[in-house]
Backbone as ProteinMPNN parsed JSONL, in Angstrom:
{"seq_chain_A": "XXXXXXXXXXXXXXXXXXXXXXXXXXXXXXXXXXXXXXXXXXXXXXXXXXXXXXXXXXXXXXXXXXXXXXXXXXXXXXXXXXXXXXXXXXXXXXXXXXXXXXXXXXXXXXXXXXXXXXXXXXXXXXXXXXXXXXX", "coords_chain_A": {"N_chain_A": [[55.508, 43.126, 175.369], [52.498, 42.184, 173.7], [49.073, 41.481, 175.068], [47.762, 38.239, 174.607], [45.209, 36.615, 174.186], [45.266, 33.584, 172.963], [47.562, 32.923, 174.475], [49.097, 30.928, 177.772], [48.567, 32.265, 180.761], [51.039, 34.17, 181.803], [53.586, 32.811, 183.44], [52.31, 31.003, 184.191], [52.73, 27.194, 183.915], [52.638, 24.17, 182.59], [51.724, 21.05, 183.692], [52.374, 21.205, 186.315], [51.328, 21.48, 189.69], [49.865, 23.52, 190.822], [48.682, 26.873, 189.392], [50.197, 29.825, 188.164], [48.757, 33.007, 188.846], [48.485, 36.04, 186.179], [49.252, 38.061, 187.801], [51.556, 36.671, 189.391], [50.671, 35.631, 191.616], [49.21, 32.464, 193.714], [47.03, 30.775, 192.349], [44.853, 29.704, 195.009], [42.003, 28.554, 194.786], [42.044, 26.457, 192.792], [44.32, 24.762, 193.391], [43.32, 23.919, 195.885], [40.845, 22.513, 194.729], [42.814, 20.267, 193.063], [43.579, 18.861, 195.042], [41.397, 18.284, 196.73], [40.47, 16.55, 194.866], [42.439, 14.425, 194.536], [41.988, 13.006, 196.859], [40.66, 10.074, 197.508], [38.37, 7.895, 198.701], [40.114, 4.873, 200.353], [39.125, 2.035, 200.591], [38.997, -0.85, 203.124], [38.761, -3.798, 201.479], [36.474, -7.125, 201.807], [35.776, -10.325, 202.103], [33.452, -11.152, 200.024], [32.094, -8.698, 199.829], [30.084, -6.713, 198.419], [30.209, -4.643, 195.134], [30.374, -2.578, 192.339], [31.314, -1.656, 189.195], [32.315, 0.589, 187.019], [32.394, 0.823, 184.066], [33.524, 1.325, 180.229], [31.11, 0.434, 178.88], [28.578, 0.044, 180.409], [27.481, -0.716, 183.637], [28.791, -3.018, 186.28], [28.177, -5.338, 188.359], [29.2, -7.322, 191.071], [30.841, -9.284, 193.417], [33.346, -9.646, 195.842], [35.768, -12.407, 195.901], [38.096, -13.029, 196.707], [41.104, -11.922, 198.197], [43.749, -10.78, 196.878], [46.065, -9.482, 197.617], [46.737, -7.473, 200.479], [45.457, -4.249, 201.676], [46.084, -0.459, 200.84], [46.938, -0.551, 198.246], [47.027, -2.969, 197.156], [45.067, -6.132, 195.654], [42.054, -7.325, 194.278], [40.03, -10.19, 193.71], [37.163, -10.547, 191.846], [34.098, -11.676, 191.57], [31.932, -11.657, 188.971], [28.334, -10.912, 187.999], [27.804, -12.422, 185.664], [29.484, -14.633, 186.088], [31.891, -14.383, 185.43], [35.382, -14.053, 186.37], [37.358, -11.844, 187.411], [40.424, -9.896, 187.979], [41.205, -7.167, 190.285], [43.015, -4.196, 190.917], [43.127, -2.082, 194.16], [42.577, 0.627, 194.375], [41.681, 1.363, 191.907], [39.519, 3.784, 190.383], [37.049, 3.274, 189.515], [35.961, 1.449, 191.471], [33.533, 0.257, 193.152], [32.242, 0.295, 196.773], [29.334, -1.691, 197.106], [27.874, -3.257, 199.702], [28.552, -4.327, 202.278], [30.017, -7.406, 203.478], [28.87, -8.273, 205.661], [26.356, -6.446, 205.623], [26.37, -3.914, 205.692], [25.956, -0.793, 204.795], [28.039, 1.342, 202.063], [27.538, 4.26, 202.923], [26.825, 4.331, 205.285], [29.263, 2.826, 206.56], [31.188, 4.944, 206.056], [30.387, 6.805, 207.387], [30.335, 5.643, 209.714], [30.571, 5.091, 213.857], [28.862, 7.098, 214.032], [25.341, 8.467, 214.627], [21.949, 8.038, 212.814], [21.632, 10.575, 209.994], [18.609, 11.78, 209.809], [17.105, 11.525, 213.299], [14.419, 9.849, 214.799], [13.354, 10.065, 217.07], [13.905, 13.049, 217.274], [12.482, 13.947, 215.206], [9.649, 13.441, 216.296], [9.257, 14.78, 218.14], [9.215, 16.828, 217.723], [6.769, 16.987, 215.709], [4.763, 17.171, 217.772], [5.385, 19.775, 218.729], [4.707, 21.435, 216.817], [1.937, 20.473, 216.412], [0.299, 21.559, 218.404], [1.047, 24.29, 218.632], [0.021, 24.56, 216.678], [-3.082, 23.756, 217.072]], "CA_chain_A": [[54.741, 42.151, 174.632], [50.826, 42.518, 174.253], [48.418, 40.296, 175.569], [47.137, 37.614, 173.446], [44.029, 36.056, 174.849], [45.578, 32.129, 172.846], [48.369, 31.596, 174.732], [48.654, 30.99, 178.711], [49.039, 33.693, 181.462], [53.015, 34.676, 182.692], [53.993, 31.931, 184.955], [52.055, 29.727, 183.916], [53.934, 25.848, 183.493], [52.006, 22.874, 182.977], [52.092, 19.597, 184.656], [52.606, 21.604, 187.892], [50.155, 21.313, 190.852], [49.504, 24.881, 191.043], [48.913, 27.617, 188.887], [50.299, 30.867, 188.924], [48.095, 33.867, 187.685], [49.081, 36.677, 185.254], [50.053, 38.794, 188.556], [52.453, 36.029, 190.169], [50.084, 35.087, 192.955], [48.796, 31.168, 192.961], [45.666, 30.503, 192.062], [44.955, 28.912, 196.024], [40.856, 27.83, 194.565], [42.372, 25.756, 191.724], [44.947, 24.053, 193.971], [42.572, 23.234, 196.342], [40.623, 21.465, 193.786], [43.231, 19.201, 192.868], [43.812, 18.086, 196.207], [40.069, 17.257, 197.023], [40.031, 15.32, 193.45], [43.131, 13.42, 194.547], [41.477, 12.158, 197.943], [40.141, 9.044, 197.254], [38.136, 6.767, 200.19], [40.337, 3.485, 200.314], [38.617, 1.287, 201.917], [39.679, -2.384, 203.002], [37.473, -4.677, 201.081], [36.589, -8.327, 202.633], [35.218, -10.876, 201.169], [31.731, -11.362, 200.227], [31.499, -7.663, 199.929], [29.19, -6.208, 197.366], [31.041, -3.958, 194.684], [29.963, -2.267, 190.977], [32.729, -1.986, 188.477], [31.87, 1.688, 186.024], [32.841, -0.062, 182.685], [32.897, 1.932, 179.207], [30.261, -0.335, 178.033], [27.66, 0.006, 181.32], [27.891, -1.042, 185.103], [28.641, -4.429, 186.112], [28.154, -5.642, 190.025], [30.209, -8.283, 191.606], [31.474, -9.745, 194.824], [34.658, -10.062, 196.221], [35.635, -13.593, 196.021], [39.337, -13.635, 197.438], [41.95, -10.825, 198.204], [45.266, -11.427, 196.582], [47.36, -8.778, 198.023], [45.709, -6.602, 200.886], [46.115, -2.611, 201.756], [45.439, 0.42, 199.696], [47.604, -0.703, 196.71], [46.581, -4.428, 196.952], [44.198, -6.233, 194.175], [41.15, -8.092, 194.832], [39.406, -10.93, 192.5], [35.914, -10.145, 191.51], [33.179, -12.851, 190.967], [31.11, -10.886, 188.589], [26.658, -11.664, 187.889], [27.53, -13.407, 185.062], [30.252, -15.719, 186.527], [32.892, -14.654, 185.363], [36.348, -13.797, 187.762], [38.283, -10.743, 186.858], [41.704, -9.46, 189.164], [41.008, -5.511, 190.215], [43.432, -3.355, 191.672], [41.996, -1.721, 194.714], [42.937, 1.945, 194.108], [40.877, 1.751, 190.689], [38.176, 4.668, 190.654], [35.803, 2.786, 189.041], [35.275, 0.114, 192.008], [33.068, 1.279, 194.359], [32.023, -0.427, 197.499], [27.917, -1.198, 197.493], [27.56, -3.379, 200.746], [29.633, -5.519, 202.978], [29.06, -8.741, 203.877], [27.998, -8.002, 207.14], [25.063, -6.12, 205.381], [26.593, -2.224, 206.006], [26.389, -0.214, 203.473], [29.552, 2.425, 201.652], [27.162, 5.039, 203.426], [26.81, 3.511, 206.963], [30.594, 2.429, 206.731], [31.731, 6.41, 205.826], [29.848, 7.794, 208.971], [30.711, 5.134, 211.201], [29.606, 4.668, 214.875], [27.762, 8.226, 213.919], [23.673, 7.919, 214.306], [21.64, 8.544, 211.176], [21.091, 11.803, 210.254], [17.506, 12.012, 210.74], [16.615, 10.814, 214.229], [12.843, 9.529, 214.891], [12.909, 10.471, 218.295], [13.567, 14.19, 216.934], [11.096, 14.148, 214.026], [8.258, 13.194, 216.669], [8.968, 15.912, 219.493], [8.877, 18.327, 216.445], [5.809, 17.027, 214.749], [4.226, 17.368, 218.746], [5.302, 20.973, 218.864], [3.595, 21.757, 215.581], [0.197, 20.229, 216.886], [0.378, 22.331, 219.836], [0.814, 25.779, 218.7], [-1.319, 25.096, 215.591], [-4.387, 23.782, 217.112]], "C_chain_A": [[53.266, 42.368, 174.905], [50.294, 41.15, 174.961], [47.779, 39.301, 174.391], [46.764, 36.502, 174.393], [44.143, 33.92, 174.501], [46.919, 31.765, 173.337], [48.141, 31.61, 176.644], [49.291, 31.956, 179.553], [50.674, 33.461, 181.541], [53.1, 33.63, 183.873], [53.559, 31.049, 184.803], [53.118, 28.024, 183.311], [53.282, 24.579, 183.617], [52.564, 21.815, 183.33], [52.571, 19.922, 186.0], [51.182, 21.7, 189.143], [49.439, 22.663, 191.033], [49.478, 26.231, 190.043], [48.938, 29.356, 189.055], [49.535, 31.835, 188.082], [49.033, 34.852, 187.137], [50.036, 37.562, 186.666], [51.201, 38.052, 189.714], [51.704, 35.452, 191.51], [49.505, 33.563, 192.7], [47.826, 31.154, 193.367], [45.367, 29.472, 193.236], [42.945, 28.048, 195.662], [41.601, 26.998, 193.962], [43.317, 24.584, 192.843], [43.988, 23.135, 195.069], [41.764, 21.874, 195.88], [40.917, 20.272, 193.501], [43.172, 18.184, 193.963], [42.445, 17.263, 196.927], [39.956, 16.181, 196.029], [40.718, 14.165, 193.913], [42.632, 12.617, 195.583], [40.593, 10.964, 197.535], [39.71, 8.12, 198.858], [38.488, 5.315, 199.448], [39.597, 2.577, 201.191], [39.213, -0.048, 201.637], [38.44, -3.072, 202.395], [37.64, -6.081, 201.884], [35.979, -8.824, 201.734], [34.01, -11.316, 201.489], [31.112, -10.081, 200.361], [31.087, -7.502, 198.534], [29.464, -5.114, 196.205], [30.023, -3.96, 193.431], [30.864, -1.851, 190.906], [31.822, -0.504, 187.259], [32.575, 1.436, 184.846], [32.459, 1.199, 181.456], [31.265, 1.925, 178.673], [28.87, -0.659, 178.999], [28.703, -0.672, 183.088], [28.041, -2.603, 185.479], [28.864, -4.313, 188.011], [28.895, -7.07, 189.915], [30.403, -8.143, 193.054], [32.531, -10.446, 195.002], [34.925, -11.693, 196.333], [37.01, -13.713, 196.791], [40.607, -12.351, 197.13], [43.493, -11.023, 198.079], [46.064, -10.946, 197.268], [46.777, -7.52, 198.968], [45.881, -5.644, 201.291], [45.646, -1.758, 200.566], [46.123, -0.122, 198.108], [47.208, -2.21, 196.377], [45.8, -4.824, 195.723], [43.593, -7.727, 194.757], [40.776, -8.857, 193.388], [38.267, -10.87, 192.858], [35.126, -10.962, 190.89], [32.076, -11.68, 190.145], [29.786, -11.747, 188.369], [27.232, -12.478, 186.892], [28.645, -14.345, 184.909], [31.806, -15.29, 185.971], [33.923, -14.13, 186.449], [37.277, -12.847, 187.329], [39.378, -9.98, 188.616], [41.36, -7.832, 188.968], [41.852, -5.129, 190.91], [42.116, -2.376, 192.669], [41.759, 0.077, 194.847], [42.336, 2.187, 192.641], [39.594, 2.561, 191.149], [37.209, 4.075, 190.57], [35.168, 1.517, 189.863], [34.789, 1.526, 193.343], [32.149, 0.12, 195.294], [30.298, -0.656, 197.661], [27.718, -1.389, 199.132], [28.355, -4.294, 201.427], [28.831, -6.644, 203.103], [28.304, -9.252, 204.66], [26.255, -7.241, 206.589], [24.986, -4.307, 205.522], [26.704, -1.836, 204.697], [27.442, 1.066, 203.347], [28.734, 3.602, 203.25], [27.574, 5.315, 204.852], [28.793, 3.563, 207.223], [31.603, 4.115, 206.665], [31.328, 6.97, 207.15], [30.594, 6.92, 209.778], [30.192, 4.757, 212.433], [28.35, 6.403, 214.92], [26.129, 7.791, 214.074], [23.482, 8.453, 212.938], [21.551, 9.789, 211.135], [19.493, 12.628, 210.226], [17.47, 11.104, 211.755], [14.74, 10.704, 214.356], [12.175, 10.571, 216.115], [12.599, 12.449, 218.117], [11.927, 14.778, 216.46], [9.647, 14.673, 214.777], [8.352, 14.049, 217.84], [8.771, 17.325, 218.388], [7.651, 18.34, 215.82], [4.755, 17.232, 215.942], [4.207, 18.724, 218.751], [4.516, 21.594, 217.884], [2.568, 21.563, 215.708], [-0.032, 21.079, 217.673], [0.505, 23.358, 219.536], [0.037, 25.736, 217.168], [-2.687, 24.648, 215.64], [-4.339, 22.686, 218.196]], "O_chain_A": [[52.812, 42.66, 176.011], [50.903, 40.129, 175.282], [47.354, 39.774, 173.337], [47.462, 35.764, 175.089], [43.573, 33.073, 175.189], [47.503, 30.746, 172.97], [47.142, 32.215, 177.035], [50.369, 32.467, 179.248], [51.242, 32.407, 181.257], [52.686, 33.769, 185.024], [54.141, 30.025, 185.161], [53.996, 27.987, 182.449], [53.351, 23.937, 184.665], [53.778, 21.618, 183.3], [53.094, 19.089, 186.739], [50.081, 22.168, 188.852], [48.285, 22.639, 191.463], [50.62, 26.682, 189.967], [48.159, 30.047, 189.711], [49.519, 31.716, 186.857], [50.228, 34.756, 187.418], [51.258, 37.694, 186.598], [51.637, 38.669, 190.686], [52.351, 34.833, 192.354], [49.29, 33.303, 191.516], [47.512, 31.428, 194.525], [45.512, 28.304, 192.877], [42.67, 27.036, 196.307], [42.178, 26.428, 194.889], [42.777, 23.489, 192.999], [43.95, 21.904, 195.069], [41.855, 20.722, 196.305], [40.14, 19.316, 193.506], [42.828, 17.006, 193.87], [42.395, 16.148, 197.445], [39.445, 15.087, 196.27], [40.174, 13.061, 193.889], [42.761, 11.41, 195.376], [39.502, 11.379, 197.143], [40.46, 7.815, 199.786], [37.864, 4.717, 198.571], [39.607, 2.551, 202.421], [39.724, -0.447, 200.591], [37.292, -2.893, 202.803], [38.666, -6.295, 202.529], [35.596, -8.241, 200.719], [33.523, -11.706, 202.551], [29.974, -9.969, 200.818], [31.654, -8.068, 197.599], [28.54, -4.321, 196.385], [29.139, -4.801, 193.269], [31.549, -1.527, 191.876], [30.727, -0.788, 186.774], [33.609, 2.099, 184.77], [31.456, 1.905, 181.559], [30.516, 2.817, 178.272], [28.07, -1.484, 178.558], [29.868, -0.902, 183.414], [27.312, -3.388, 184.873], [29.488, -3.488, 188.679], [29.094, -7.731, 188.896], [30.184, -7.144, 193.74], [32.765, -11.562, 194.538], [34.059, -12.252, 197.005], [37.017, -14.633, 197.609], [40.918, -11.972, 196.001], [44.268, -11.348, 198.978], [46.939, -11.686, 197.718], [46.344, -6.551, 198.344], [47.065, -5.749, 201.611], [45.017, -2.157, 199.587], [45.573, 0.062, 197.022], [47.106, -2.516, 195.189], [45.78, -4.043, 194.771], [44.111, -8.697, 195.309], [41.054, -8.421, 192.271], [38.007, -11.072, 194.044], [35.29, -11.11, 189.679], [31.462, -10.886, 190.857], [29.831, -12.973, 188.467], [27.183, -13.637, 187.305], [28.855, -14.867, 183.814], [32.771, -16.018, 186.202], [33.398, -13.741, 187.492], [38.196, -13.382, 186.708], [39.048, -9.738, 189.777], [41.254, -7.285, 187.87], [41.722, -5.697, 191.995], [40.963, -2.058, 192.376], [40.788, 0.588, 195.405], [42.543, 3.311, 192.185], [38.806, 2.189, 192.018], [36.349, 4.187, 191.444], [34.3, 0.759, 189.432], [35.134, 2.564, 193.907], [31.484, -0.762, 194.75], [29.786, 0.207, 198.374], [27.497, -0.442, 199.887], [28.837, -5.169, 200.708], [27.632, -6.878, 202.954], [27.466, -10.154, 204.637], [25.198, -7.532, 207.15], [23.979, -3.6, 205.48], [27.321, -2.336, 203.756], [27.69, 1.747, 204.341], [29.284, 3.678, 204.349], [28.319, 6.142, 205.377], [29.371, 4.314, 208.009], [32.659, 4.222, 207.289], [32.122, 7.582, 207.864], [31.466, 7.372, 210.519], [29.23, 3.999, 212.311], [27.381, 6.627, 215.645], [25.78, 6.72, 213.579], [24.26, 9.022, 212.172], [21.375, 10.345, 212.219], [19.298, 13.798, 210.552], [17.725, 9.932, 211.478], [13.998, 11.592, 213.936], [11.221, 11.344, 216.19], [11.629, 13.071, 218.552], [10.967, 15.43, 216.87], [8.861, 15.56, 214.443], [7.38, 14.001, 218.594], [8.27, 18.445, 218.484], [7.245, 19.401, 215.348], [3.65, 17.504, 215.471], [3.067, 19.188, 218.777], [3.601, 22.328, 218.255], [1.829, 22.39, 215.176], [-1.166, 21.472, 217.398], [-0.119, 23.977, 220.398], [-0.44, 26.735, 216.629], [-3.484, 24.89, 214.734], [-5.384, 22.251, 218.68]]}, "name": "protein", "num_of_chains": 1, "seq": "XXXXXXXXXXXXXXXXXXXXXXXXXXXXXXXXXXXXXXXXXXXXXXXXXXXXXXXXXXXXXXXXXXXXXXXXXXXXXXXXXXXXXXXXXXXXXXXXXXXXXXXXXXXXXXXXXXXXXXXXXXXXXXXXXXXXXXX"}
């Protein structure tokens, strides 16, 4: 059979996690791929945390008002700016955590007890060495 550049390689089988190329070996970039896409950061939400909602129709912010069912699969209720109260699953892409209630932000809360990644104390023994061998 020749090759014909419209249909898909030998081995190929969609809806499978992995694809195999024309010479039987699996495509191990592509797989990878999926598997970073599928990782998702669950986080526990609380209430009185700070959330935006990625809507067809623009962005909408809100705060947690009361957690119906709690864990990665759970579903939180959402006081949105202009009052109204909408039920979210918490495994929806489109919620994303801005700031807790404590005042931490997604950022802060991803690192952890990590320091920032510039330090001051650095900056200013570096911006000393630079005075010093340039004048």
């Amino acid at each position: 059979m020749r090759y014909n550049p419209h249909l898909p390689p030998r081995g190929f089988r969609p809806g499978r996690l992995s694809v195999t190329s024309a010479l039987g070996r699996r495509d191990v970039r592509f797989k990878r791929g999926l598997r970073a896409m599928a990782q998702h950061q669950n986080f526990e939400y609380r209430i009185g945390d700070e959330v935006s909602f990625a809507a067809g129709h623009g962005m909408q912010y809100g705060e947690v008002v009361r957690i119906i069912t709690p864990g990665p699969d759970g579903a939180i209720e959402i006081q949105w700016e202009d009052g109204r109260r909408e039920v979210k699953k918490t495994r929806d892409r489109a919620i994303r955590l801005l700031r807790r209630a404590s005042g931490v932000s997604e950022m802060d809360e991803v690192r952890g007890p990590r320091r920032r990644r510039t330090d001051d104390e650095i900056a200013e023994v570096r911006r000393g060495d630079v005075r010093r061998r340039h004048g």
